[in-house]
LOLUMKE-674635 format. One record per residue (C-alpha): residue number from 1; residue in three letters; x, y, z. Coordinates in nm, 2 decimals. Layout:
BEGIN
    n  res      px      py      pz
  NUM  ala       X       Y       Z
...
***
This chain:
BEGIN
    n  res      px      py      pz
    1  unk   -3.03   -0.50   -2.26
    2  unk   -3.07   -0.61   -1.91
    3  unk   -3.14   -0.98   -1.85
    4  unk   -3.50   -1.06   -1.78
    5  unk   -3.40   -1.39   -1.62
    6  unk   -3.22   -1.21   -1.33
    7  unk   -3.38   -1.09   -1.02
    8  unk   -3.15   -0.89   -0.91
    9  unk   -2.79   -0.80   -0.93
   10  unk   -2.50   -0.93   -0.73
   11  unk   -2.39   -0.70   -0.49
   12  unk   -2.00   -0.67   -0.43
   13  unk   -1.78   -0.46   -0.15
   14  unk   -1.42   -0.38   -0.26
   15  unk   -1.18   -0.32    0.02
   16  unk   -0.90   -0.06   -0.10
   17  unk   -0.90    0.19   -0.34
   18  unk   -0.51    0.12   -0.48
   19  unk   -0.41   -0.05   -0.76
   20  unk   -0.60   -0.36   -0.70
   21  unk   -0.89   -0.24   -0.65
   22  unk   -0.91    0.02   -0.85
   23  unk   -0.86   -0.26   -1.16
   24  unk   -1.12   -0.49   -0.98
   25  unk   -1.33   -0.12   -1.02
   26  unk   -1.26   -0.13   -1.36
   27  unk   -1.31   -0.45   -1.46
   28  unk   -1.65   -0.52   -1.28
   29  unk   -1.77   -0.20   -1.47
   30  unk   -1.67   -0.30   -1.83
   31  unk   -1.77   -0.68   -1.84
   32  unk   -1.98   -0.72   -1.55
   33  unk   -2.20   -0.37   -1.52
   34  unk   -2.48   -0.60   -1.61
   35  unk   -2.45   -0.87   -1.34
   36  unk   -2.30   -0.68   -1.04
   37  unk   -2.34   -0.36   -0.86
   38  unk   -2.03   -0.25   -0.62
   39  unk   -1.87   -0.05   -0.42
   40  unk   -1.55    0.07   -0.30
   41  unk   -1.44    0.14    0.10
   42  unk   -1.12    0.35    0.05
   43  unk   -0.95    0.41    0.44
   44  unk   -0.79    0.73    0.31
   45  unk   -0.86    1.02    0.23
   46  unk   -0.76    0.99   -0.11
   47  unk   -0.73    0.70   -0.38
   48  unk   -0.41    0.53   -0.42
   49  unk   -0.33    0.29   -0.14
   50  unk    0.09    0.30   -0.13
   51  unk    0.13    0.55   -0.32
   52  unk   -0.09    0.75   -0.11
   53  unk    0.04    0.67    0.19
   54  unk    0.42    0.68    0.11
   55  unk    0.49    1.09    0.06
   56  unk    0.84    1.08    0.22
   57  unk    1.12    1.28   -0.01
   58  unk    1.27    1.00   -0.28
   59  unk    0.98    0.83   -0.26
   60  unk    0.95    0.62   -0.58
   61  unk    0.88    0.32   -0.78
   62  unk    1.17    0.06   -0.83
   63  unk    1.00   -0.04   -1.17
   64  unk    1.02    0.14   -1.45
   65  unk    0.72    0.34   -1.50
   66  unk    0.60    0.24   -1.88
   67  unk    0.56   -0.09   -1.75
   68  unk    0.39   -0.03   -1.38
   69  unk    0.08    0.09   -1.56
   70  unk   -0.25   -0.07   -1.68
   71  unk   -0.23   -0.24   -2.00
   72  unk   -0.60   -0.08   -2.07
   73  unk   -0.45    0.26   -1.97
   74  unk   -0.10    0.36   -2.09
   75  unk    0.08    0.64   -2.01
   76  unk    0.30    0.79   -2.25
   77  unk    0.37    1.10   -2.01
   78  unk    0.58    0.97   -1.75
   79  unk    0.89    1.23   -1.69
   80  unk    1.11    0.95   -1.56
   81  unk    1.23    0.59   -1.59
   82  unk    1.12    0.57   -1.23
   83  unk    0.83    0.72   -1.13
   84  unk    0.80    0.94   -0.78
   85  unk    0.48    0.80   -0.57
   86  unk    0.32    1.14   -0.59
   87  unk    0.34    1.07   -1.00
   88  unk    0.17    0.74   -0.98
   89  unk   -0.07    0.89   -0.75
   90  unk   -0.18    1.09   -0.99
   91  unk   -0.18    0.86   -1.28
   92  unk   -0.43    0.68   -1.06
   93  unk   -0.60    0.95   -1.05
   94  unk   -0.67    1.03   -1.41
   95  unk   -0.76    0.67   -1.48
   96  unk   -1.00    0.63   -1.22
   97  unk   -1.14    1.03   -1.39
   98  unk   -1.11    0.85   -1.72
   99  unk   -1.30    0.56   -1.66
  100  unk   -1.57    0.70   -1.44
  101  unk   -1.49    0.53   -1.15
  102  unk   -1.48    0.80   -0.88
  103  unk   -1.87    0.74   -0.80
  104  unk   -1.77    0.40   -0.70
  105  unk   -1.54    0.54   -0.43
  106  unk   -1.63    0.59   -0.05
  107  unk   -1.31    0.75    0.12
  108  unk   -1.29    0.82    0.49
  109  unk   -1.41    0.43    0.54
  110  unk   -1.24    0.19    0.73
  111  unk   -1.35   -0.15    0.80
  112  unk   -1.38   -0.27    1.14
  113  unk   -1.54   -0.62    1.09
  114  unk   -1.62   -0.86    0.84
  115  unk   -1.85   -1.16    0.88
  116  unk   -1.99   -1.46    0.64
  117  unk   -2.40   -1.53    0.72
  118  unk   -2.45   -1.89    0.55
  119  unk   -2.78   -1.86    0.62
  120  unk   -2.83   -1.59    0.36
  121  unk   -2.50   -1.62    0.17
  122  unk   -2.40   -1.27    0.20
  123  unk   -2.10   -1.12    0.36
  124  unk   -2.18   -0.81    0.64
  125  unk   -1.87   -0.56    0.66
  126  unk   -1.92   -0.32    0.93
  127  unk   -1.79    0.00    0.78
  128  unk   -1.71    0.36    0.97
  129  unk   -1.96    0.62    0.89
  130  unk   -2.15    0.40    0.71
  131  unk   -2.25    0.10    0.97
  132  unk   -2.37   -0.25    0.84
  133  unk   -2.30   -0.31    0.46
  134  unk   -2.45   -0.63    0.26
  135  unk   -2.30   -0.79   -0.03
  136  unk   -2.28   -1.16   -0.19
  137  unk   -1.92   -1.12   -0.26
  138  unk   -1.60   -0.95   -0.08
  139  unk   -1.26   -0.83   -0.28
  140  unk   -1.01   -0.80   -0.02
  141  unk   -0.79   -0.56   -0.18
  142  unk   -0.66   -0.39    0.13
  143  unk   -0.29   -0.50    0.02
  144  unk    0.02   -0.50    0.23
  145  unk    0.23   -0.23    0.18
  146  unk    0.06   -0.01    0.42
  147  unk    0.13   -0.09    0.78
  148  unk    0.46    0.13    0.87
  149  unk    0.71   -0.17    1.11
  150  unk    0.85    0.02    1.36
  151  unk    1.20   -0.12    1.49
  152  unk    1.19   -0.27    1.84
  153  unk    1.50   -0.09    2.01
  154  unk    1.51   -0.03    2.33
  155  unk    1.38    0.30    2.44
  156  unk    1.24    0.44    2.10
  157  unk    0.93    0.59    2.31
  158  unk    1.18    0.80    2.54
  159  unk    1.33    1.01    2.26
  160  unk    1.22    1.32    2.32
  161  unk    1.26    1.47    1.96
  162  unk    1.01    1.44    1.67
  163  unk    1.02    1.02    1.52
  164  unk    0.93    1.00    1.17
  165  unk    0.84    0.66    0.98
  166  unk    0.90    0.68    0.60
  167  unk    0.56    0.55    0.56
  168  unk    0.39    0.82    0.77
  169  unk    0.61    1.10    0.66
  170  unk    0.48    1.47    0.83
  171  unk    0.61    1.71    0.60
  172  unk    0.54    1.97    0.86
  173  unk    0.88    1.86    1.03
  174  unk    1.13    2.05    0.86
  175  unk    1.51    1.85    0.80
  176  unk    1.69    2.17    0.72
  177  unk    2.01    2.19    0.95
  178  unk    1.88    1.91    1.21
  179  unk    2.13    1.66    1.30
  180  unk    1.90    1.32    1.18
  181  unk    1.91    0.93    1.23
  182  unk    1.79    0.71    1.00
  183  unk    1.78    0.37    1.10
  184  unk    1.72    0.09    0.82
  185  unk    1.87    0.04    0.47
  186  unk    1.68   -0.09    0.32
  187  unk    1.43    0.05   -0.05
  188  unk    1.29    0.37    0.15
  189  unk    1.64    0.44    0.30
  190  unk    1.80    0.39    0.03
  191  unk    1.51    0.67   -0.18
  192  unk    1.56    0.89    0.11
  193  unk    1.95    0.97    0.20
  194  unk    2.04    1.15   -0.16
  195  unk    1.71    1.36   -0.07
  196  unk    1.79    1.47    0.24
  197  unk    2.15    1.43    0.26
  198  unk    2.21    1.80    0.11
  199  unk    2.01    1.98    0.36
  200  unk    2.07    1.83    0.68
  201  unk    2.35    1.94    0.89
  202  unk    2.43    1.59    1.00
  203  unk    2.26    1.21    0.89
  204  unk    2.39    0.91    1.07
  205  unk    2.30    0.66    0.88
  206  unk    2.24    0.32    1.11
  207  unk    2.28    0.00    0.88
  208  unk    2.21   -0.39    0.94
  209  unk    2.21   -0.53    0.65
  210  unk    2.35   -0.42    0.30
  211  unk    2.14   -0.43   -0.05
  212  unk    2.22   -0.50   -0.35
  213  unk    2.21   -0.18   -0.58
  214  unk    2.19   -0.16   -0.96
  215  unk    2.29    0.04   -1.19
  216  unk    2.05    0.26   -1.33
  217  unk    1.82    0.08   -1.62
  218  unk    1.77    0.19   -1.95
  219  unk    1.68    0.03   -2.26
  220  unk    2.04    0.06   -2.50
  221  unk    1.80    0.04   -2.81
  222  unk    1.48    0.18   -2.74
  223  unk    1.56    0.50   -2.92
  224  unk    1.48    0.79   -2.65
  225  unk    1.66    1.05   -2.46
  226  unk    1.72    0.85   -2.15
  227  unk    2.00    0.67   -2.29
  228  unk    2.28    0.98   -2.31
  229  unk    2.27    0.96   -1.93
  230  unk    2.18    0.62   -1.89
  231  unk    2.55    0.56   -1.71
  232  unk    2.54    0.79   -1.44
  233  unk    2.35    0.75   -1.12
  234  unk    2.07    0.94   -1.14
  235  unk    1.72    0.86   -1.28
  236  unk    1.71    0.94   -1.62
  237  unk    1.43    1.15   -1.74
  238  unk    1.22    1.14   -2.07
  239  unk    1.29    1.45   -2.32
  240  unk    0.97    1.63   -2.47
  241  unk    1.08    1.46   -2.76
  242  unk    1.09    1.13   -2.61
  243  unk    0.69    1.23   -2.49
  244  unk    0.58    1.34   -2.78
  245  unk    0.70    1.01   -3.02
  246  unk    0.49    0.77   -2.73
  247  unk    0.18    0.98   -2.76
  248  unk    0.19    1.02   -3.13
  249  unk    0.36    0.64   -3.25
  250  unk    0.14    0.41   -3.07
  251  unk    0.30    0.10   -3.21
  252  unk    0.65    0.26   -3.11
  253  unk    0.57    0.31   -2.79
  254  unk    0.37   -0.03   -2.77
  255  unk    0.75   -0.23   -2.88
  256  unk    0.94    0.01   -2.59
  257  unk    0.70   -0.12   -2.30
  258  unk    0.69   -0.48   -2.47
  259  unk    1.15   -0.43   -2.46
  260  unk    1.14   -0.32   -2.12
  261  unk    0.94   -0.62   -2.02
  262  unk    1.16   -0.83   -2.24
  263  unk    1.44   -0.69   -2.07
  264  unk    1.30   -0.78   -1.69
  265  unk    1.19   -1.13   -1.82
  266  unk    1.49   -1.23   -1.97
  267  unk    1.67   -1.18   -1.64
  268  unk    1.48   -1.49   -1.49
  269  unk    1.79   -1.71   -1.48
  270  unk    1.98   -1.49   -1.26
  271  unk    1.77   -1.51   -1.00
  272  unk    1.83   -1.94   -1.02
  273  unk    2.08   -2.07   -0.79
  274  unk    2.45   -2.11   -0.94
  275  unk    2.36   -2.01   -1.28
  276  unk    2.62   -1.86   -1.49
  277  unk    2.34   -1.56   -1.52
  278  unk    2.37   -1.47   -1.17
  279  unk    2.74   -1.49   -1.17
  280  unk    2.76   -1.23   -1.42
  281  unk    2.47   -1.02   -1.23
  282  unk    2.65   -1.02   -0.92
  283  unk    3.04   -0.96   -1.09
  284  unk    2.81   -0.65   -1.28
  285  unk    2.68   -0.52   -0.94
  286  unk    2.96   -0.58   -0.76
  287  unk    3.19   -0.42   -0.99
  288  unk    2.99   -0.11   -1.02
  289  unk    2.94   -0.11   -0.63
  290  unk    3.34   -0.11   -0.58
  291  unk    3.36    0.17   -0.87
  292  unk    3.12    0.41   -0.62
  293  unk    3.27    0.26   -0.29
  294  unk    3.66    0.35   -0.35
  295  unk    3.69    0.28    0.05
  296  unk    3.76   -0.08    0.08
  297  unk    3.54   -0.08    0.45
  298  unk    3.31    0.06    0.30
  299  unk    3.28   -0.24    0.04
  300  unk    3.32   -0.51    0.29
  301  unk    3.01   -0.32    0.47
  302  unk    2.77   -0.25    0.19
  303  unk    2.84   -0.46   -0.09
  304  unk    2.66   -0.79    0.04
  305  unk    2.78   -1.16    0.08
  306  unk    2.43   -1.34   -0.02
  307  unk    2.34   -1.39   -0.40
  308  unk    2.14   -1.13   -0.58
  309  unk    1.78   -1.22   -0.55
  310  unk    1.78   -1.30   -0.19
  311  unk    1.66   -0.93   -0.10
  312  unk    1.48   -0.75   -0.33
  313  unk    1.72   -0.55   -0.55
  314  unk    1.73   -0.15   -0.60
  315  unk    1.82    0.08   -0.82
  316  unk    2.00    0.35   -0.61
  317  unk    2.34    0.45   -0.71
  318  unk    2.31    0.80   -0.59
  319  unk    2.24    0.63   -0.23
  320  unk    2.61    0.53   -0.21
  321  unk    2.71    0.86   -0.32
  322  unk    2.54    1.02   -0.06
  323  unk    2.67    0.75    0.21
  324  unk    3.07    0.91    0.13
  325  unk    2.94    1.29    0.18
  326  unk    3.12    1.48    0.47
  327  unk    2.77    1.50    0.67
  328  unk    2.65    1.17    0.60
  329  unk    2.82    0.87    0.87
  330  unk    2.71    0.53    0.83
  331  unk    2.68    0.30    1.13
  332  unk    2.73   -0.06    1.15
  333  unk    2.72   -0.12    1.54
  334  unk    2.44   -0.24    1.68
  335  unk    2.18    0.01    1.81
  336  unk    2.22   -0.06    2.20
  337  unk    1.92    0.18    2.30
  338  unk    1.79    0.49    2.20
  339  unk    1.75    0.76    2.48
  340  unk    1.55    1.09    2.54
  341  unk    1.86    1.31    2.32
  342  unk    2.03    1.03    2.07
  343  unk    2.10    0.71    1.97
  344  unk    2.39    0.48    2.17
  345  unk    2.58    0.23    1.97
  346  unk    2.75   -0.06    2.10
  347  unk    3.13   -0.11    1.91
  348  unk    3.32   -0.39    2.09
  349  unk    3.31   -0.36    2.47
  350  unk    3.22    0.00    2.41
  351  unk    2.90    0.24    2.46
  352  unk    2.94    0.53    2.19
  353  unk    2.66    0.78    2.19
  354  unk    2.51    0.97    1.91
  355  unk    2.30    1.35    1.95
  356  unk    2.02    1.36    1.71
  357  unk    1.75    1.62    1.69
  358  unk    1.50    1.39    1.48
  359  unk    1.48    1.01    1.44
  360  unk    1.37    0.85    1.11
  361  unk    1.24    0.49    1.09
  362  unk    1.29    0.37    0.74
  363  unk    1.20    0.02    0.85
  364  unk    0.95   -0.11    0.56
  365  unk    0.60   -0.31    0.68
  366  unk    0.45   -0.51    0.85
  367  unk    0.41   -0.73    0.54
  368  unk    0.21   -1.07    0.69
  369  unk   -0.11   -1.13    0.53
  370  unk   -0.33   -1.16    0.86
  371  unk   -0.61   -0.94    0.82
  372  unk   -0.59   -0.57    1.00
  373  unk   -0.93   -0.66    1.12
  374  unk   -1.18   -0.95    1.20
  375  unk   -1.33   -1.13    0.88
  376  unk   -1.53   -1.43    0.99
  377  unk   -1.61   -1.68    0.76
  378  unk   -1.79   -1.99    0.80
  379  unk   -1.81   -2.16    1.15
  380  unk   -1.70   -1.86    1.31
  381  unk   -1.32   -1.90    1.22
  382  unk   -1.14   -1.58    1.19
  383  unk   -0.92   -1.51    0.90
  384  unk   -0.65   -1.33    1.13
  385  unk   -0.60   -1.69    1.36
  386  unk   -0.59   -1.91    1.02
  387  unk   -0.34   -1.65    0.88
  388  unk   -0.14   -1.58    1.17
  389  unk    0.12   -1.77    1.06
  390  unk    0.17   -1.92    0.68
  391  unk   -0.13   -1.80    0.44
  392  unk   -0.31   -2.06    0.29
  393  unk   -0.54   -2.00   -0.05
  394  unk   -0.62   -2.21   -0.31
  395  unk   -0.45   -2.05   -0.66
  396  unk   -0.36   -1.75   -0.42
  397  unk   -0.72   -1.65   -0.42
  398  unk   -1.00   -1.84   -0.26
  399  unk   -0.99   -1.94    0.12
  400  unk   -1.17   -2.24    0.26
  401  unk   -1.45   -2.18    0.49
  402  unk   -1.50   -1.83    0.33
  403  unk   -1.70   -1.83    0.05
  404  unk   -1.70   -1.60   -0.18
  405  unk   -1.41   -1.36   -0.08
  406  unk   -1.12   -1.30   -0.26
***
């Protein structure tokens, strides 16, 4: 029954249709239906957010899949330990079909401007195709993970051949006997190599800095199929029977998320400074690095000198496999430029150049928190100039000056 001591409803504009805001979706329709009407301004074409935008071959989550889900909306059908981004995707997908959220969802909608109006306490986003919007409150759930970094080499705008970024992939430019650069080594690197490694007739593979990678995870007593390959370095994959005991034993599958969590959570300590935990992490990584890396240059290259922790960690064994294949040549000079037919290295006093047909950046995000566009709050301070160098919210959320956004 509505509330007859309410005038009207509270009007909200959610930024984003990813993860965020697709739970912001959900949640405002199951507790707050009543008290607030909203919308959603989704940039893309599709829902998703990351895992829209990320398409490039390898591309996946580096947690496991039964626990990067919604805890209102779990997914016994994952086919892996690690899901691909075009699984998650869809997974997003069916929950916002589910739930009924779709009618929510206006794609094709960037924002351009965002502005606070004390005088009538309402926030006016000016959205393409849709012009001035009104709303009491503003979700901001544009996230971060979605503003490719280019690397700032010297003379990247003179090659003349086709220049990928992992996080803007064009699979219209086919790899298949093309002599390919990728520089970075970082997560999306380290996805792509064993991808495209097979196919290509050459990959020089340009690396700065070395990560950490694990072994492949799986639980050693959660009772399914991954476990009989849970040693070698692929990503294991859930058996139909595996499937079919989540969807039918609720409570079963309910203690394998809660274990997998366990199993993250009780890692904590090694991530603390001179623990004894994180001396055995980093003698079990290590160890397992030097048993894939038989090449002792190799090891002093890629297994790294900083703890485990300072760089996020990943779980790509089959990366160093790729990185000893006859076609695959890693590069630890520094890039000296790139030119209009390759890359040229410098190693000592020396120039060394390098023909390449196609150039991949697999150089992450621009990851700051500044605002891809103006949102004025009170007094006319922009967001972008407070946040241009350390964000500042109180409990991670609110921002002084602009009320009600989030």
């Amino acid at each position: 029954m509505a509330n007859p001591n309410m005038e009207r409803k509270l009007r909200c504009t959610i930024i984003g249709a990813g993860v965020s805001g697709i739970l912001m979706a959900y949640k405002l329709q199951k507790h707050l239906s009543e008290y607030v009407d909203f919308w959603i301004y989704e940039k893309s074409p599709e829902l998703g957010g990351t895992w829209y935008e990320n398409r490039y071959p390898g591309c996946a989550c580096d947690v496991p899949s039964h626990v990067y889900q919604y805890s209102f909306a779990p997914n016994p059908e994952w086919s892996q330990y690690y899901a691909s981004s075009a699984e998650i995707q869809q997974y997003l997908k069916t929950v916002v079909h589910h739930f009924n959220l779709e009618k929510f969802i206006h794609y094709n909608s960037p924002i351009t401007h965002a502005s606070w109006d004390p005088s009538r306490a309402v926030w006016t986003v000016l959205v393409e195709n849709h012009g001035a919007v009104d709303s009491e409150l503003l979700i901001n759930a544009s996230g971060i993970l979605n503003h490719p970094q280019m690397p700032d080499i010297r003379g990247l705008s003179t090659f003349q051949g086709p220049l990928l970024h992992t996080a803007s992939w064009d699979p219209a430019i086919r790899l298949e006997n093309k002599r390919v650069a990728v520089i970075g080594a970082g997560a999306s690197a380290i996805q792509l190599l064993p991808k495209i490694q097979p196919i290509c007739a050459q990959v020089d593979v340009y690396i700065r800095t070395p990560s950490w990678i694990s072994p492949p995870v799986a639980l050693q007593h959660d009772g399914t199929d991954t476990n009989k390959n849970k040693n070698n370095n692929k990503n294991p994959c859930y058996s139909k029977d595996d499937i079919t005991r989540f969807r039918t034993d609720t409570q079963q599958y309910l203690s394998t998320r809660k274990q997998m969590e366990s199993q993250f959570n009780d890692k904590f300590r090694a991530f603390m400074k001179k623990t004894p935990e994180q001396r055995a992490l980093r003698a079990q990584f290590e160890d397992r690095m030097k048993q894939l890396l038989p090449d002792p240059y190799l090891q002093s290259k890629l297994i790294p000198s900083f703890e485990v922790g300072c760089r996020r960690i990943n779980p790509g064994e089959e990366y160093l496999v790729a990185l000893q294949k006859p076609n695959v040549h890693p590069v630890f000079d520094r890039i000296q430029q790139i030119g209009p037919e390759g890359v040229t290295v410098q190693r000592n006093s020396d120039e060394h150049h390098r023909p390449v047909d196609i150039l991949i950046a697999a150089t992450g995000f621009n990851t700051t928190f500044r605002p891809r566009f103006p949102i004025v709050g009170a007094g006319g301070a922009n967001l972008q100039d407070l946040w241009s160098g350390e964000p500042t919210a109180y409990m991670g959320l609110a921002v002084a000056g602009f009320s009600n956004y989030l």
